[in-house]
C-alpha positions in Angstrom: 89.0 109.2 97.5 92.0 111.2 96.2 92.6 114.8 98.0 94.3 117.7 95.5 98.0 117.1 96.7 97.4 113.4 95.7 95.5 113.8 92.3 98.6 116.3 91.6 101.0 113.4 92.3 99.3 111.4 90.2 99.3 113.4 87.5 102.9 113.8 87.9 103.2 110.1 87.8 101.4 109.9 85.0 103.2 112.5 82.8 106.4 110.2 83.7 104.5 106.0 83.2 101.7 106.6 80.5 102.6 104.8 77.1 102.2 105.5 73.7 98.5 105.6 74.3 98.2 108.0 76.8 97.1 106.2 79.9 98.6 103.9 82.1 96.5 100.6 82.6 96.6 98.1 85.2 94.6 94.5 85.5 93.5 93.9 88.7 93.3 89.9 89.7 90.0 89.7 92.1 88.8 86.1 90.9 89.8 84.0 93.5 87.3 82.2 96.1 88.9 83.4 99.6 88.8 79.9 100.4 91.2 80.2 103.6 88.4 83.6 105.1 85.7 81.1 105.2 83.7 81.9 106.2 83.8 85.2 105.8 84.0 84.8 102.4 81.2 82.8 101.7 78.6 85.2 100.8 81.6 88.2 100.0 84.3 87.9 97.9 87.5 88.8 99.6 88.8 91.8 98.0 85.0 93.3 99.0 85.5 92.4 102.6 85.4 95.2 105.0 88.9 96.7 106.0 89.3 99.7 108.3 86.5 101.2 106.9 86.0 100.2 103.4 86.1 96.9 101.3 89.6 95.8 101.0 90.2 97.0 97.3 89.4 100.1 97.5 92.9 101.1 99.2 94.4 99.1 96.4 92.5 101.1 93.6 93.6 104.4 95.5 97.0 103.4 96.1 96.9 102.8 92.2 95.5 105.7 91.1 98.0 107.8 93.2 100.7 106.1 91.7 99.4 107.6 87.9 97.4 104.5 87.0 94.4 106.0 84.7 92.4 103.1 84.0 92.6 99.4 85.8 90.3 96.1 84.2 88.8 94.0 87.0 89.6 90.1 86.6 86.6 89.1 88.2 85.1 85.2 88.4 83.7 84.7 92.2 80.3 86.8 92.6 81.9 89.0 89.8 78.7 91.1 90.1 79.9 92.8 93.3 82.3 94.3 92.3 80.6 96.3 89.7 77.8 97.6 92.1 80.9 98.8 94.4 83.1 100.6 92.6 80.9 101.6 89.6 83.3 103.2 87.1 85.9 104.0 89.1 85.1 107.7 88.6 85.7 108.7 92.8 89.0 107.7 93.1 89.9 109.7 89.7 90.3 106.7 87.4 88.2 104.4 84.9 87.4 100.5 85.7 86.4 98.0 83.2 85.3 94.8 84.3 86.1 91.2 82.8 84.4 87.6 83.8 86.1 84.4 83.6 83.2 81.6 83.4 85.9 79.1 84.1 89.6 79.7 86.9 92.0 80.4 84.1 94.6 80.9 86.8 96.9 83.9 87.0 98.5 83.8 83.7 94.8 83.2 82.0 93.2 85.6 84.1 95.7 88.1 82.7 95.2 87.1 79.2 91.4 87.2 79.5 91.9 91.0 80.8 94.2 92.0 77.8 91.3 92.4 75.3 89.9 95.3 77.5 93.1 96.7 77.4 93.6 100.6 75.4 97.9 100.3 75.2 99.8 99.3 72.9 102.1 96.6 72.5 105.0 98.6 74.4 103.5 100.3 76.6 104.0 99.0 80.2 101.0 97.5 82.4 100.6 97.3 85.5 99.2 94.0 87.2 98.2 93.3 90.8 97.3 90.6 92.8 93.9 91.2 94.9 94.9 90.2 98.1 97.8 92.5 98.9 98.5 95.2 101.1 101.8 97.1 99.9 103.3 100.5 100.4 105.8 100.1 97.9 106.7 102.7 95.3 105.0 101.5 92.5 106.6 104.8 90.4 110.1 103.9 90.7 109.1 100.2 89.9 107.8 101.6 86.5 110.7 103.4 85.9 113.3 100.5 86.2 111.0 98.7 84.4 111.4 101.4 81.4 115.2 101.8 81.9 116.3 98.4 81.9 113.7 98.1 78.7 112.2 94.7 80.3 109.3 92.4 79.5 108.4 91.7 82.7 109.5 93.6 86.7 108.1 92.3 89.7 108.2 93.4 92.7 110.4 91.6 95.7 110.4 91.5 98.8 112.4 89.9 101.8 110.9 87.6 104.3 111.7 85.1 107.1 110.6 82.5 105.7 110.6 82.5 101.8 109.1 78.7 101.9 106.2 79.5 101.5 106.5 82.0 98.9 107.7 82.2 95.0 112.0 82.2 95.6 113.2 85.3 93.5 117.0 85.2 93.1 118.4 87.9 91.0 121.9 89.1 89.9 124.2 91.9 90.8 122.0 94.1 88.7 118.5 93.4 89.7 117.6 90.7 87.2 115.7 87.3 87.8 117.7 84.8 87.3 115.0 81.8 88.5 111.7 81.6 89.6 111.2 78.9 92.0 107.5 78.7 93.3 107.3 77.6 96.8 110.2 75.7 96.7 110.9 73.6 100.3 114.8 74.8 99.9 114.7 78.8 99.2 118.2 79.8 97.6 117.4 83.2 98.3 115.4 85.2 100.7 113.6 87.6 98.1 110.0 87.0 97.5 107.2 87.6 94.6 105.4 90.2 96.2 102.4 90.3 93.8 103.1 93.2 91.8 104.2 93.1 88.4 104.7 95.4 85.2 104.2 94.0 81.9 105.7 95.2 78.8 102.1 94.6 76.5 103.2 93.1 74.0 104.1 89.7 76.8 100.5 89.4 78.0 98.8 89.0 73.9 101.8 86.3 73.4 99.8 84.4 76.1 97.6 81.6 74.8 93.6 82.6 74.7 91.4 80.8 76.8 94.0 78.4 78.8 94.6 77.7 82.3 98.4 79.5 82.5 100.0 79.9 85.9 102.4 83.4 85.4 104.5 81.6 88.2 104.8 78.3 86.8 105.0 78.7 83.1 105.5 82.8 82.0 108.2 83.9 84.3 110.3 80.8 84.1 109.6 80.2 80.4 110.3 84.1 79.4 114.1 83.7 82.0 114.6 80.7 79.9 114.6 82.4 76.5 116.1 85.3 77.4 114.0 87.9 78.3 114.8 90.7 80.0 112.8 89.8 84.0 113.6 92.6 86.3 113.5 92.4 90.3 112.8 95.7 92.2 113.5 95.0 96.1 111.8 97.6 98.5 111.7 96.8 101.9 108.0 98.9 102.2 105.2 97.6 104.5 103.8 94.5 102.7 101.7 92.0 103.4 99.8 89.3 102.1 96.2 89.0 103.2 95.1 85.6 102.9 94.9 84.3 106.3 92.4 85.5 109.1 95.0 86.7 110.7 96.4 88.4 108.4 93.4 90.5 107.7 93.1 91.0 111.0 96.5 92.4 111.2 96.3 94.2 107.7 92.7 95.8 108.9 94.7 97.1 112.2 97.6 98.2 110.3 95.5 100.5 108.0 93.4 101.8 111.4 97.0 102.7 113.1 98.6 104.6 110.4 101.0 101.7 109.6 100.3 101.8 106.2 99.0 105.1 104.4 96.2 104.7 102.6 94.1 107.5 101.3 91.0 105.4 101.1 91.0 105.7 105.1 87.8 107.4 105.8 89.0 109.0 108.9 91.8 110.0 110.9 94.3 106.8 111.7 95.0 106.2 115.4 93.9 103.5 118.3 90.7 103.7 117.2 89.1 104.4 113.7 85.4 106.1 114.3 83.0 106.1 111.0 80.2 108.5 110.4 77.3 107.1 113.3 79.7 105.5 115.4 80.6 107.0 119.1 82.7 105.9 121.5 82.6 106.8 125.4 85.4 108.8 127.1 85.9 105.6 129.2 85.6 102.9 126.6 88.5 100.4 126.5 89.3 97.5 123.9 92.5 95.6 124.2 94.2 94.8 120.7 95.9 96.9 118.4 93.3 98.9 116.4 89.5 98.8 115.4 86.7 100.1 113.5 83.5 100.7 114.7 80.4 101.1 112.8 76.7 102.7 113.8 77.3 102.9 117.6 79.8 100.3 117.8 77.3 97.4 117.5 78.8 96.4 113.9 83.1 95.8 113.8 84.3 96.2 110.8 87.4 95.8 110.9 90.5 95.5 113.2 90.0 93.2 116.1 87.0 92.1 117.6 85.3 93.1 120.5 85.9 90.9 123.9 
């Protein structure tokens, strides 16, 4: 999935992130149900749904892997065997994947924990964690590196919205540290947003508990702010977007098609119209919306907007 320049920027990243150990790790969060893509999602779990041209995660795991990430652990739970018949070891987009199974939703903050055991780094080493449902073209690289500088235990990535209602509030200080962490709070004191994205110093994910439900919004960033801990805030005002909603998808899947947001995983070149290996398209043909994918002659979309 990675060209030469891009495996040469990894490595780069790498020689600048990696730990003690070597490698930089991240834990990838796919567990969740999809409820609000039924029903899309019925028979596909939503990181695996088709989006311009691939399943969703795969320009996650590239994005990853051309920011220096060497080895990511899959938080699976929903039709976890999917994602292993997928993605396989990682091995084409130049990285390693473990997977984990959670029999029971231990929420974020358990589905992190339950990850940590596959985990090669040691306790200070940092680690990168992503939610599954997130399109972002921040840079993770210099989010690692403030997390080093400002020696943290925890540095999520922010970003500003409209309406941060509906979102985790992040208010931080002069200097970039999280001061609250107000999930979904109906009066916002601040525009600045969880984005999804978060570096761990290792050591903060094994002082979890094992094998509890643990929300990372509700109980480890507020709990770790209220004892002290160093919680950084890196703003970048990158595309982002959060992929939950149909129309969201929709929007993310056109995004990718048009170029909006660079993702190697791509398997062609961006533009009005995204054509995969089968597919044709007449010199005349005409689709209103912004963006689509065509598949096998255009009789399957899969991705972008639909036909009408």
């Amino acid at each position: 999935m990675l060209n030469d320049a891009e495996h040469q920027g990894a490595a780069s990243h790498r020689a600048m992130t990696r730990g003690q150990t070597g490698q930089l790790e991240a834990i990838l969060l796919v567990g969740g149900q999809g409820t609000r893509l039924r029903p899309l999602t019925i028979g596909t779990p939503k990181p695996l749904l088709p989006t311009a041209g691939v399943p969703f995660l795969a320009h996650q795991i590239a994005k990853a892997a051309s920011s220096g990430v060497t080895r990511i652990v899959m938080a699976t739970a929903y039709r976890a065997d999917m994602f292993a018949d997928v993605f396989g070891d990682g091995a084409k987009f130049g990285l390693e994947i473990a997977y984990v199974y959670e029999a029971e939703p231990l929420g974020t903050g358990g589905g992190i924990r339950n990850a940590a055991d596959r985990l090669h780094s040691g306790p200070e080493d940092p680690v990168v964690v992503l939610n599954g449902d997130v399109l972002s073209g921040h840079d993770l690289g210099a989010q690692l590196d403030l997390h080093r500088k400002a020696e943290a235990a925890i540095t999520l990535h922010l970003v500003e919205v409209p309406d941060p209602a509906r979102f985790g509030c992040v208010p931080t200080d002069f200097d970039g540290r999280v001061t609250a962490f107000l999930e979904k709070t109906p009066n916002p004191v601040t525009n600045q947003i969880n984005a999804g994205c978060y570096v761990f110093t290792r050591r903060f994910i094994d002082a979890m508990p094992v094998g509890r439900v643990l929300s990372v919004e509700r109980d480890t960033f507020p709990g770790l702010i209220e004892c002290g801990e160093t919680v950084m805030g890196y703003l970048e005002s990158a595309y982002w977007l959060d992929v939950g909603t149909p129309e969201a998808y929709v929007r993310g899947s056109s995004d990718l098609v048009l170029g909006e947001l660079a993702s190697s995983a791509v398997p062609g070149q961006c533009g009005q119209a995204l054509l995969l290996p089968g597919a044709t398209a007449g010199a005349a043909a005409s689709v209103p919306g912004r963006g689509w994918t065509a598949r096998c002659c255009s009789t399957t979309w899969s991705s972008g907007l639909m036909p009408r």
